[in-house]
C-alpha positions in Angstrom: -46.2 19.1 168.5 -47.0 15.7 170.2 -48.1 13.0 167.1 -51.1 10.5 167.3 -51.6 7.8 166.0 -52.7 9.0 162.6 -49.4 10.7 162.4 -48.0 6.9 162.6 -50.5 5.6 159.9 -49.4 9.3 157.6 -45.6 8.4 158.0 -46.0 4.7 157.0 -47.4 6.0 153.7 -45.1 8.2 153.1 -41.9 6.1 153.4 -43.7 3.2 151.8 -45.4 6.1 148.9 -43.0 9.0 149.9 -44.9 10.3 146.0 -48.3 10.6 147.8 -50.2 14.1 149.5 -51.6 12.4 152.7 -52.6 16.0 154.7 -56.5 15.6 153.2 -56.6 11.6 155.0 -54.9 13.0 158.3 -57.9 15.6 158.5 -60.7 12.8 157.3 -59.3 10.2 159.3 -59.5 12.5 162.4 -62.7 13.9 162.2 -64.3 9.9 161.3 -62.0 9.0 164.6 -63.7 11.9 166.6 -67.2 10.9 165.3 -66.7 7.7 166.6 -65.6 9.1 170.0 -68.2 11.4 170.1 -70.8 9.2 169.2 -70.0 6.7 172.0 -69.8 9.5 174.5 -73.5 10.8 173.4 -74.4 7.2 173.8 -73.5 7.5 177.6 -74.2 10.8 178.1 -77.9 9.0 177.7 -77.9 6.5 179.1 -79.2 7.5 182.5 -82.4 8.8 180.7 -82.5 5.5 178.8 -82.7 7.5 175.4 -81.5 5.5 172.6 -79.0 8.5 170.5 -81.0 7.6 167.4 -84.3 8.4 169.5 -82.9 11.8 170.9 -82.0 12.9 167.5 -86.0 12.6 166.6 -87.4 13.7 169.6 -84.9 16.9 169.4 -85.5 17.7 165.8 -89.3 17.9 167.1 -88.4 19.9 169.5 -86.3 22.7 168.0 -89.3 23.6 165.5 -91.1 25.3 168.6 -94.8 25.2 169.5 -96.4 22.5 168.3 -93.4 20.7 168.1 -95.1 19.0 165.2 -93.6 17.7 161.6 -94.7 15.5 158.8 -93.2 12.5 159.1 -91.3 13.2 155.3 -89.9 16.5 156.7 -89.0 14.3 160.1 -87.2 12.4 158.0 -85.1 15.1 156.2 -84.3 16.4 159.3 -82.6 13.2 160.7 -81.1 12.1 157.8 -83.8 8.8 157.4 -85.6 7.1 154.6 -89.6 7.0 154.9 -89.2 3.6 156.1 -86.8 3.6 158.7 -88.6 7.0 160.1 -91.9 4.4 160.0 -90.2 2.2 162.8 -88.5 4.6 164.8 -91.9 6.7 164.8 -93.5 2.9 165.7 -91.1 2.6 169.0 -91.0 5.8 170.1 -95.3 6.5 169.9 -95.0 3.0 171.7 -93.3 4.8 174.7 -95.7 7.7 174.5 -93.0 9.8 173.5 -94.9 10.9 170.3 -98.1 11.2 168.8 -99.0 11.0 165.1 -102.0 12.4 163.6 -103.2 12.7 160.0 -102.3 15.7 158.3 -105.3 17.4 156.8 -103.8 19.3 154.2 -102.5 15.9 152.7 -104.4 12.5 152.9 -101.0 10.5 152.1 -99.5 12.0 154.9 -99.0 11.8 158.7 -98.0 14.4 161.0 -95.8 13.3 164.2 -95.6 15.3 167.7 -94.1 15.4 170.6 -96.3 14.6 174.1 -95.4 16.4 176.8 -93.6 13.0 178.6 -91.6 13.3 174.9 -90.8 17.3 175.8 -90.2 16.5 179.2 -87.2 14.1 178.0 -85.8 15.9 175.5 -85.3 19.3 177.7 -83.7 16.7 180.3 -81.9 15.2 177.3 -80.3 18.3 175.6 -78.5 19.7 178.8 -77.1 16.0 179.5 -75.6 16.2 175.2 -74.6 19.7 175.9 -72.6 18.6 179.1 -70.9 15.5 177.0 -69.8 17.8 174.2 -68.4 20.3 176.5 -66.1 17.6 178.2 -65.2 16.3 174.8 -63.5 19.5 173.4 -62.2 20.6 177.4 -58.9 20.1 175.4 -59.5 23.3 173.4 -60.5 26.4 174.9 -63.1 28.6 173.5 -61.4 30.2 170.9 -59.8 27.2 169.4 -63.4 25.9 169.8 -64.5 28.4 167.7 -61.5 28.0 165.2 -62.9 24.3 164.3 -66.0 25.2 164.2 -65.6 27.4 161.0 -62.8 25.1 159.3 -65.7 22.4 160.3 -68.3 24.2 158.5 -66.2 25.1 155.4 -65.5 21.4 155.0 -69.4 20.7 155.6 -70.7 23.0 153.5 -67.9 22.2 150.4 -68.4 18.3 150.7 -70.7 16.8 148.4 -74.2 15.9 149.9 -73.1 17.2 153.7 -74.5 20.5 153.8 
């Protein structure tokens, strides 16, 4: 099997602490150097829709929840992994590109409901076939069923970690 460089960083702690279990940092070192690799190549997978990654992730969690593609702004938040606040500003920038609309929610008074406009739907149905494109050529190493493979190994590790799932 051909090493990386993680392998390099592993064997380095183990002459230096040959005492010390480093399989659980090869796999968490990995999947934070894949999320880094991953996250640039999202970055310019969008780039030619000028579509920030952080303003895809909103405008696609509006979009999965169907007709209206409508949530309050809380539940917005929840979704993309936000405080109130920083869901505020990135609600701010993207109704100031008519991407969304917010409305008052009339079952609460406190609260705000946020939409997508149909320039916002337009963008993100462009947007998701351009992400789904980038992560196919980021896993053409594995074929489908090794794809498959990490996938559940992914989500056991997901769903076990604290505050991941």
């Amino acid at each position: 099997m051909q090493k990386d460089a993680i392998d390099e960083i592993l064997d380095q702690w183990s002459e230096e602490r040959p005492d010390l279990d480093t399989a659980s940092l090869g796999v968490v070192i990995r999947v934070m150097t894949l999320y880094r690799s991953f996250s640039r190549q999202a970055t310019r997978a969008l780039e030619p829709l000028a579509l920030e990654l952080w303003e895809y992730d909103v405008l696609s969690a509006l979009r999965r929840q169907g007709e209206p593609y409508t949530l309050p702004a809380t539940r917005l938040a929840r979704e993309t992994g936000l405080s109130s606040g920083a869901m505020t500003n990135r609600i701010d920038r993207l109704e100031t590109r008519g991407l969304v609309r917010r409305r008052p929610d009339r079952n609460d008074r406190r609260g705000v409901n946020v939409s997508l406009t149909a320039k916002g739907r337009k963008l993100i149905d462009k947007a998701i076939q351009h992400r789904l494109d980038s992560a196919r050529d980021s896993l053409e190493a594995l074929d489908a069923e090794q794809q498959r493979e990490l996938a559940a190994l992914l989500r056991a590790a997901v769903l076990a970690a604290p505050g991941a799932g």
